[in-house]
TITINU-696209 format. One line per field, with one value per residue: x, y negated, z negated of N, C-alpha, C in turn; residue number from 1. Coordinates in steps of 0.05 Angstrom, whole numbers, always signed. Atoms other than C-alpha are relative to their C-alpha. Layout:
<sites>
n_c1 c(X,...)
n_c2 c(Y,...)
n_c3 c(Z,...)
ca_c1 c(X,...)
ca_c2 c(Y,...)
ca_c3 c(Z,...)
c_c1 c(X,...)
c_c2 c(Y,...)
c_c3 c(Z,...)
i c(NUM,...)
</sites>
This chain:
<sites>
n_c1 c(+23,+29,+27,-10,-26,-6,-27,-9,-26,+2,-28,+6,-10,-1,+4,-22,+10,+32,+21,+17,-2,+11,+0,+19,+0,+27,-8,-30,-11,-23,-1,-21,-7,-6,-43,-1,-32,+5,+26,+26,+12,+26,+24,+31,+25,-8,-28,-8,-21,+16,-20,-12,-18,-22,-11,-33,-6,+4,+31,+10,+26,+15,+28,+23,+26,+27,-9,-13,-26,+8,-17,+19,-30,-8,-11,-19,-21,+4,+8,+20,+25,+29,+18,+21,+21,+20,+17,-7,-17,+5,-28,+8,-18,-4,-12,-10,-3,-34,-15,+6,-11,-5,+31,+24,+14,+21,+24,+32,+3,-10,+0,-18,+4,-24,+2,-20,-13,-25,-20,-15,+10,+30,+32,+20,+18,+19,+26,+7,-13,+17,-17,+16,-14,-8,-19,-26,-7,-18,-23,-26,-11,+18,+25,+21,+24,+31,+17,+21,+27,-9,+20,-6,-1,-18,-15,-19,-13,-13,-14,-21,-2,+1,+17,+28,+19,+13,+15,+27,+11,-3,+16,+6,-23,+15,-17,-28,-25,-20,-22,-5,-20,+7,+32,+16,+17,+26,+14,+36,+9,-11,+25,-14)
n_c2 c(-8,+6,+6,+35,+4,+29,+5,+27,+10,+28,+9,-2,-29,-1,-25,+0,-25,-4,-17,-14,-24,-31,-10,-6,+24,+14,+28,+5,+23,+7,+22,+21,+13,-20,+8,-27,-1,-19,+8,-5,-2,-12,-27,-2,+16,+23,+19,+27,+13,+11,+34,-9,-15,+11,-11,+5,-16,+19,-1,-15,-5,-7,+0,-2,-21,+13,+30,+36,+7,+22,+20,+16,+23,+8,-21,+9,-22,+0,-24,+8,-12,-2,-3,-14,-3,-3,+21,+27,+9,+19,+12,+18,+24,+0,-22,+5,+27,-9,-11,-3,-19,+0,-2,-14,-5,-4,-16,-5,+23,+17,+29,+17,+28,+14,+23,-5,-28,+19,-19,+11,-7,+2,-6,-2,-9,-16,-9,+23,+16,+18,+20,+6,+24,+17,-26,+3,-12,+13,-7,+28,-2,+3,-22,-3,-2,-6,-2,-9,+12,+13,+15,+16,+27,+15,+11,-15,+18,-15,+6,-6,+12,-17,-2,-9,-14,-7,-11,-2,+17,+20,+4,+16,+8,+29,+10,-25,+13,-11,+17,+18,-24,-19,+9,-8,-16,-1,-18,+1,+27,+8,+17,+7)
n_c3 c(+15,-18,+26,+15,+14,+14,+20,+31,+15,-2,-27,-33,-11,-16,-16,-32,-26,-5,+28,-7,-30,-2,+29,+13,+22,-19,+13,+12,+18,+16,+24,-3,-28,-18,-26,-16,-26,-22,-25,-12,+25,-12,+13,-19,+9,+1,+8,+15,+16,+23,+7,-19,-10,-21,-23,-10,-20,-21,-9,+23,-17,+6,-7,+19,-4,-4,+14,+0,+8,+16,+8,+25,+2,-21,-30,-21,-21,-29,-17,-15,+16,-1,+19,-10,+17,-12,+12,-3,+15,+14,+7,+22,+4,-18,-15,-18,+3,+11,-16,-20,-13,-17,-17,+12,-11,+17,-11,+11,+20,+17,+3,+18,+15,+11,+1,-19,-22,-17,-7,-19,-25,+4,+20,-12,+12,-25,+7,+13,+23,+21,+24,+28,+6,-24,-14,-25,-15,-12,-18,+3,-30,-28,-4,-3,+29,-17,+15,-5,+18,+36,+15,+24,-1,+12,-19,-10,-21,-12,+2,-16,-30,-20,-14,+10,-16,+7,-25,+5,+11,+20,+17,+22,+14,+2,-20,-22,-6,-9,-6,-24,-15,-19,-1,+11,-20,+18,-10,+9,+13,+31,+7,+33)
ca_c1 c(+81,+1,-63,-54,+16,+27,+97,+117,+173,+176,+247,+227,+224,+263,+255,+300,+269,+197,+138,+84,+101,+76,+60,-8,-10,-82,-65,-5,+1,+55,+61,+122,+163,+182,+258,+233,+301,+266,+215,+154,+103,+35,-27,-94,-141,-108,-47,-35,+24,+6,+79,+130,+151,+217,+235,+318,+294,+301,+233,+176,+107,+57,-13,-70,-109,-180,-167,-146,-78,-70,-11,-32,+48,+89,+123,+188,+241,+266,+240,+193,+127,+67,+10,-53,-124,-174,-218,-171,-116,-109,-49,-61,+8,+50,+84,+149,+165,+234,+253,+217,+197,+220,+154,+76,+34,-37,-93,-157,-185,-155,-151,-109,-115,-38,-40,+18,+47,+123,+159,+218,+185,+109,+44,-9,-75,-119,-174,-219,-185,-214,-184,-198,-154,-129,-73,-9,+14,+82,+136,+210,+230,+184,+140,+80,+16,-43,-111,-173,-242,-220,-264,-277,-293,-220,-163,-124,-56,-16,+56,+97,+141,+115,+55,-20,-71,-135,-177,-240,-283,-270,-322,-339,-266,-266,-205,-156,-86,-32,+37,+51,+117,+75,+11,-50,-96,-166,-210,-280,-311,-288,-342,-299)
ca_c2 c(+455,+452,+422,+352,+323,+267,+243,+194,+160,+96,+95,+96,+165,+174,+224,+243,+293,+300,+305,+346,+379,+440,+452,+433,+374,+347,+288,+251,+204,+169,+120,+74,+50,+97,+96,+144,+158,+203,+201,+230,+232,+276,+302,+324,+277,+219,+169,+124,+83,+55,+5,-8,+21,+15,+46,+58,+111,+82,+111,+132,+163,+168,+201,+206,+257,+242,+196,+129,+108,+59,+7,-22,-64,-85,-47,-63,-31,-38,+23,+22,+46,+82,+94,+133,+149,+170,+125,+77,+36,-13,-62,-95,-137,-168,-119,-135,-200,-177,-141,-143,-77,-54,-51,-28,+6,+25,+77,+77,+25,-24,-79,-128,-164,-177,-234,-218,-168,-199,-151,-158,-124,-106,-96,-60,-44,+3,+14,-48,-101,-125,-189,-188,-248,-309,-267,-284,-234,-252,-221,-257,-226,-241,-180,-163,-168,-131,-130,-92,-115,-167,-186,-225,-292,-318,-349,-311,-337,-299,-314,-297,-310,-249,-241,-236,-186,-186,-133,-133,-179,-236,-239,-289,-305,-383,-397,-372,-400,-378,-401,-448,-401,-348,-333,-307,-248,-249,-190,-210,-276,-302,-310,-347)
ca_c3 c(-614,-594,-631,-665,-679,-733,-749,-808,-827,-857,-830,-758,-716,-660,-604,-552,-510,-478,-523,-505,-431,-422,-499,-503,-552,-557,-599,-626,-684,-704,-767,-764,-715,-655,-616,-548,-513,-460,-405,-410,-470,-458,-491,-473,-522,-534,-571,-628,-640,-710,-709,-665,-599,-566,-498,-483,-421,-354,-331,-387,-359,-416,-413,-454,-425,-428,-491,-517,-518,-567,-574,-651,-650,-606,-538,-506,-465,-400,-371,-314,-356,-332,-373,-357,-404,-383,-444,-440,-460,-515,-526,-602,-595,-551,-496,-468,-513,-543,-489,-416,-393,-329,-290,-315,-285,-321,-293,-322,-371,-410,-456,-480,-535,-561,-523,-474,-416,-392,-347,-300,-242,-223,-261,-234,-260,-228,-278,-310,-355,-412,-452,-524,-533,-491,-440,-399,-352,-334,-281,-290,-222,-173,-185,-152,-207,-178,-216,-216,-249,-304,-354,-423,-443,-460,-412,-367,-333,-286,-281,-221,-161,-127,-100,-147,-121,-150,-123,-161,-191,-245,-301,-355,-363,-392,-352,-286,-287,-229,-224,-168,-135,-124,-85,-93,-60,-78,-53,-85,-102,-169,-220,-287)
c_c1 c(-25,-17,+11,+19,-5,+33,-7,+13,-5,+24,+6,+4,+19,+5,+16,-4,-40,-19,-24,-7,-3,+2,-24,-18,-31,+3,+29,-10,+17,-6,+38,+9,+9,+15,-18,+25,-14,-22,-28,-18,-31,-22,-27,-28,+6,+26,+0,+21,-11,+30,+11,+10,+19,+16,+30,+1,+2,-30,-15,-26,-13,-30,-15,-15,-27,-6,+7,+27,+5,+30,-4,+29,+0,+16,+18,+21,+2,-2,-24,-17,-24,-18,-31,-14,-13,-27,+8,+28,+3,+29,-16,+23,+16,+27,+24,+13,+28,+17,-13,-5,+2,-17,-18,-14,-21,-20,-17,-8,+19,-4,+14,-11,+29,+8,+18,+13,+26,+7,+13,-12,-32,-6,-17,-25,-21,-31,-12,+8,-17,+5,-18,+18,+13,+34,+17,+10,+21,+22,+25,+19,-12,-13,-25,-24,-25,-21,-24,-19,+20,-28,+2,+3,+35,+11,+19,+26,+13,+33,+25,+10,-7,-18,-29,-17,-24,-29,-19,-8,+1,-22,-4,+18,+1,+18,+26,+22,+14,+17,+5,+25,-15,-21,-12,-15,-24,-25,-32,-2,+8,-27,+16,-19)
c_c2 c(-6,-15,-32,-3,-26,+3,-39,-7,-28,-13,+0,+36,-5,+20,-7,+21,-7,+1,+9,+20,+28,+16,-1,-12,-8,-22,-2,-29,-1,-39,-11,+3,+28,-11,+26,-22,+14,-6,+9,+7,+12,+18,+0,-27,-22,-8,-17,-4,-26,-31,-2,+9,-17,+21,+0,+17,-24,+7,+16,-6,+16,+5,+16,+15,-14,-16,-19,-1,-19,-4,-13,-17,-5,+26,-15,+15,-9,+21,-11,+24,+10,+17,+15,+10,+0,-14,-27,-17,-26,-9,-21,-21,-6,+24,-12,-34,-9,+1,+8,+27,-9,-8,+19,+12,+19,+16,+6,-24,-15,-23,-8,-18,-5,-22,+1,+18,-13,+39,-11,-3,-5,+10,+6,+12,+10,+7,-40,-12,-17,-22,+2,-19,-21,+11,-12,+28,-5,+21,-19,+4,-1,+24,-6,+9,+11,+11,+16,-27,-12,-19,-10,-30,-13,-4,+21,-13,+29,-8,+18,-11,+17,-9,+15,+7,-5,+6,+7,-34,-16,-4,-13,-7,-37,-21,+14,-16,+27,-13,-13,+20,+16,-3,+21,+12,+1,+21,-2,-26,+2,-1,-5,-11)
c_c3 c(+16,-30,-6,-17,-22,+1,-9,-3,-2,+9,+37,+5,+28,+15,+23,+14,+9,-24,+16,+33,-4,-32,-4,-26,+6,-15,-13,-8,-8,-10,+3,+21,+12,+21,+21,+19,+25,+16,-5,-37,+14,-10,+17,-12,-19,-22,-12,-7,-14,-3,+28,+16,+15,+17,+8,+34,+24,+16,-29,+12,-37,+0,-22,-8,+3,-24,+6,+3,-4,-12,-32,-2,+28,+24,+15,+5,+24,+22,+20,-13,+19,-11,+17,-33,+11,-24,-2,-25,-15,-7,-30,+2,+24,+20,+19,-11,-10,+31,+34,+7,+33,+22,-20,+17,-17,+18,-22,-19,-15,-9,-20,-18,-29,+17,+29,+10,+13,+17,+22,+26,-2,-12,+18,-22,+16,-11,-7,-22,-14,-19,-22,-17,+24,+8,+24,+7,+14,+5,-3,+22,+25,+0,-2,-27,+12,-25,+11,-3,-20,-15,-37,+0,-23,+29,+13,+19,+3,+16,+13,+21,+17,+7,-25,+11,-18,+7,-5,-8,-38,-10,-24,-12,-3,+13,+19,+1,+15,-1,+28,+26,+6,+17,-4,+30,-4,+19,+1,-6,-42,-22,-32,-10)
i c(1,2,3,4,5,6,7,8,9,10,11,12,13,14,15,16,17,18,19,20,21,22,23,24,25,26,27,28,29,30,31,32,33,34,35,36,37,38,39,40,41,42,43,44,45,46,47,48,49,50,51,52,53,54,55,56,57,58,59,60,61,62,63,64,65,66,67,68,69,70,71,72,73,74,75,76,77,78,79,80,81,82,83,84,85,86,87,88,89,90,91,92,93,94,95,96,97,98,99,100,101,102,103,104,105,106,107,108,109,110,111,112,113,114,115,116,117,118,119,120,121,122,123,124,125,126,127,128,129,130,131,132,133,134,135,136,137,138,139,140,141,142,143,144,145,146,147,148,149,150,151,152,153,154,155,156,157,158,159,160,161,162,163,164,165,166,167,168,169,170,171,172,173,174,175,176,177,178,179,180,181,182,183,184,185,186,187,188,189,190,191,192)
</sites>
């Protein structure tokens, strides 16, 4: 279908095919929890998941379009995830706390404020990160964590054995924790 989707169920939905590839979708809401079996999710003007999602694909590429895409629960799966918005992405809970995803990778804005990002592999973030709560960032395989711009007055720790990049500038955050195993890249002067 095209134009703006909702689905409902207070018994969860679950989808096992693509949503929105070459259809034309310019939004998609969905109210209760959401099972995606499949890879790719895609509209033109943006994404709310209002409960739970849970990932079973082994890769899942959702995009926004020039919208939000908006987490309001939790997110886990071990798929390797990547996310794209062009206004930006919002995590309300924590991502990855059940169930690790695979790897993240984020283009264009974002901000966290569920508190926590775990995944097996890496995390990258390519647009500006915004904490709207105190934020761990944690890899459980030695994956690489690479940051843009991060900003917000709360704490940020970063929690790997790989290797932490971070390739903009640190702003008014009220504290930086890294883990000791890994190390650290730092591109720009710090300003916490």
């Amino acid at each position: 279908g095209s134009g703006a989707v909702t689905l409902t169920s207070g018994s969860g939905t679950t989808v096992g095919g693509d949503i929105g590839t070459g259809s034309g979708i310019t939004s998609l809401t969905v109210h209760g929890a959401l099972l995606l079996q499949a890879g790719e999710v895609v509209t033109t003007n943006g994404i709310l998941f209002d409960d739970a999602v849970t990932t079973t694909a082994s890769t899942l590429s959702i995009d926004a379009g020039a919208g939000t895409l908006h987490f309001a629960s939790t997110f886990d799966g071990a798929a390797d995830v990547s996310l794209a918005s062009g206004a930006g992405t919002q995590f309300d809970a924590a991502v990855g706390a059940t169930t690790a995803l695979g790897s993240l990778s984020v283009s264009g804005p974002a901000t966290i404020a569920g508190g926590s990002i775990r995944t097996s592999g890496a995390q990258s973030y390519t647009g500006a990160l915004t904490l709207a709560a105190e934020t761990t960032l944690e890899s459980t395989a030695r994956g690489d964590i690479t940051l843009g711009a991060v900003g917000g007055a709360f704490d940020l720790s970063v929690n790997t054995s790989g290797l932490t990049s971070f390739t903009g500038a640190l702003t008014g955050l009220t504290a930086l924790t890294t883990d000791t195993p890994g190390s650290n890249s730092l591109a720009e002067d710090l300003l916490v």
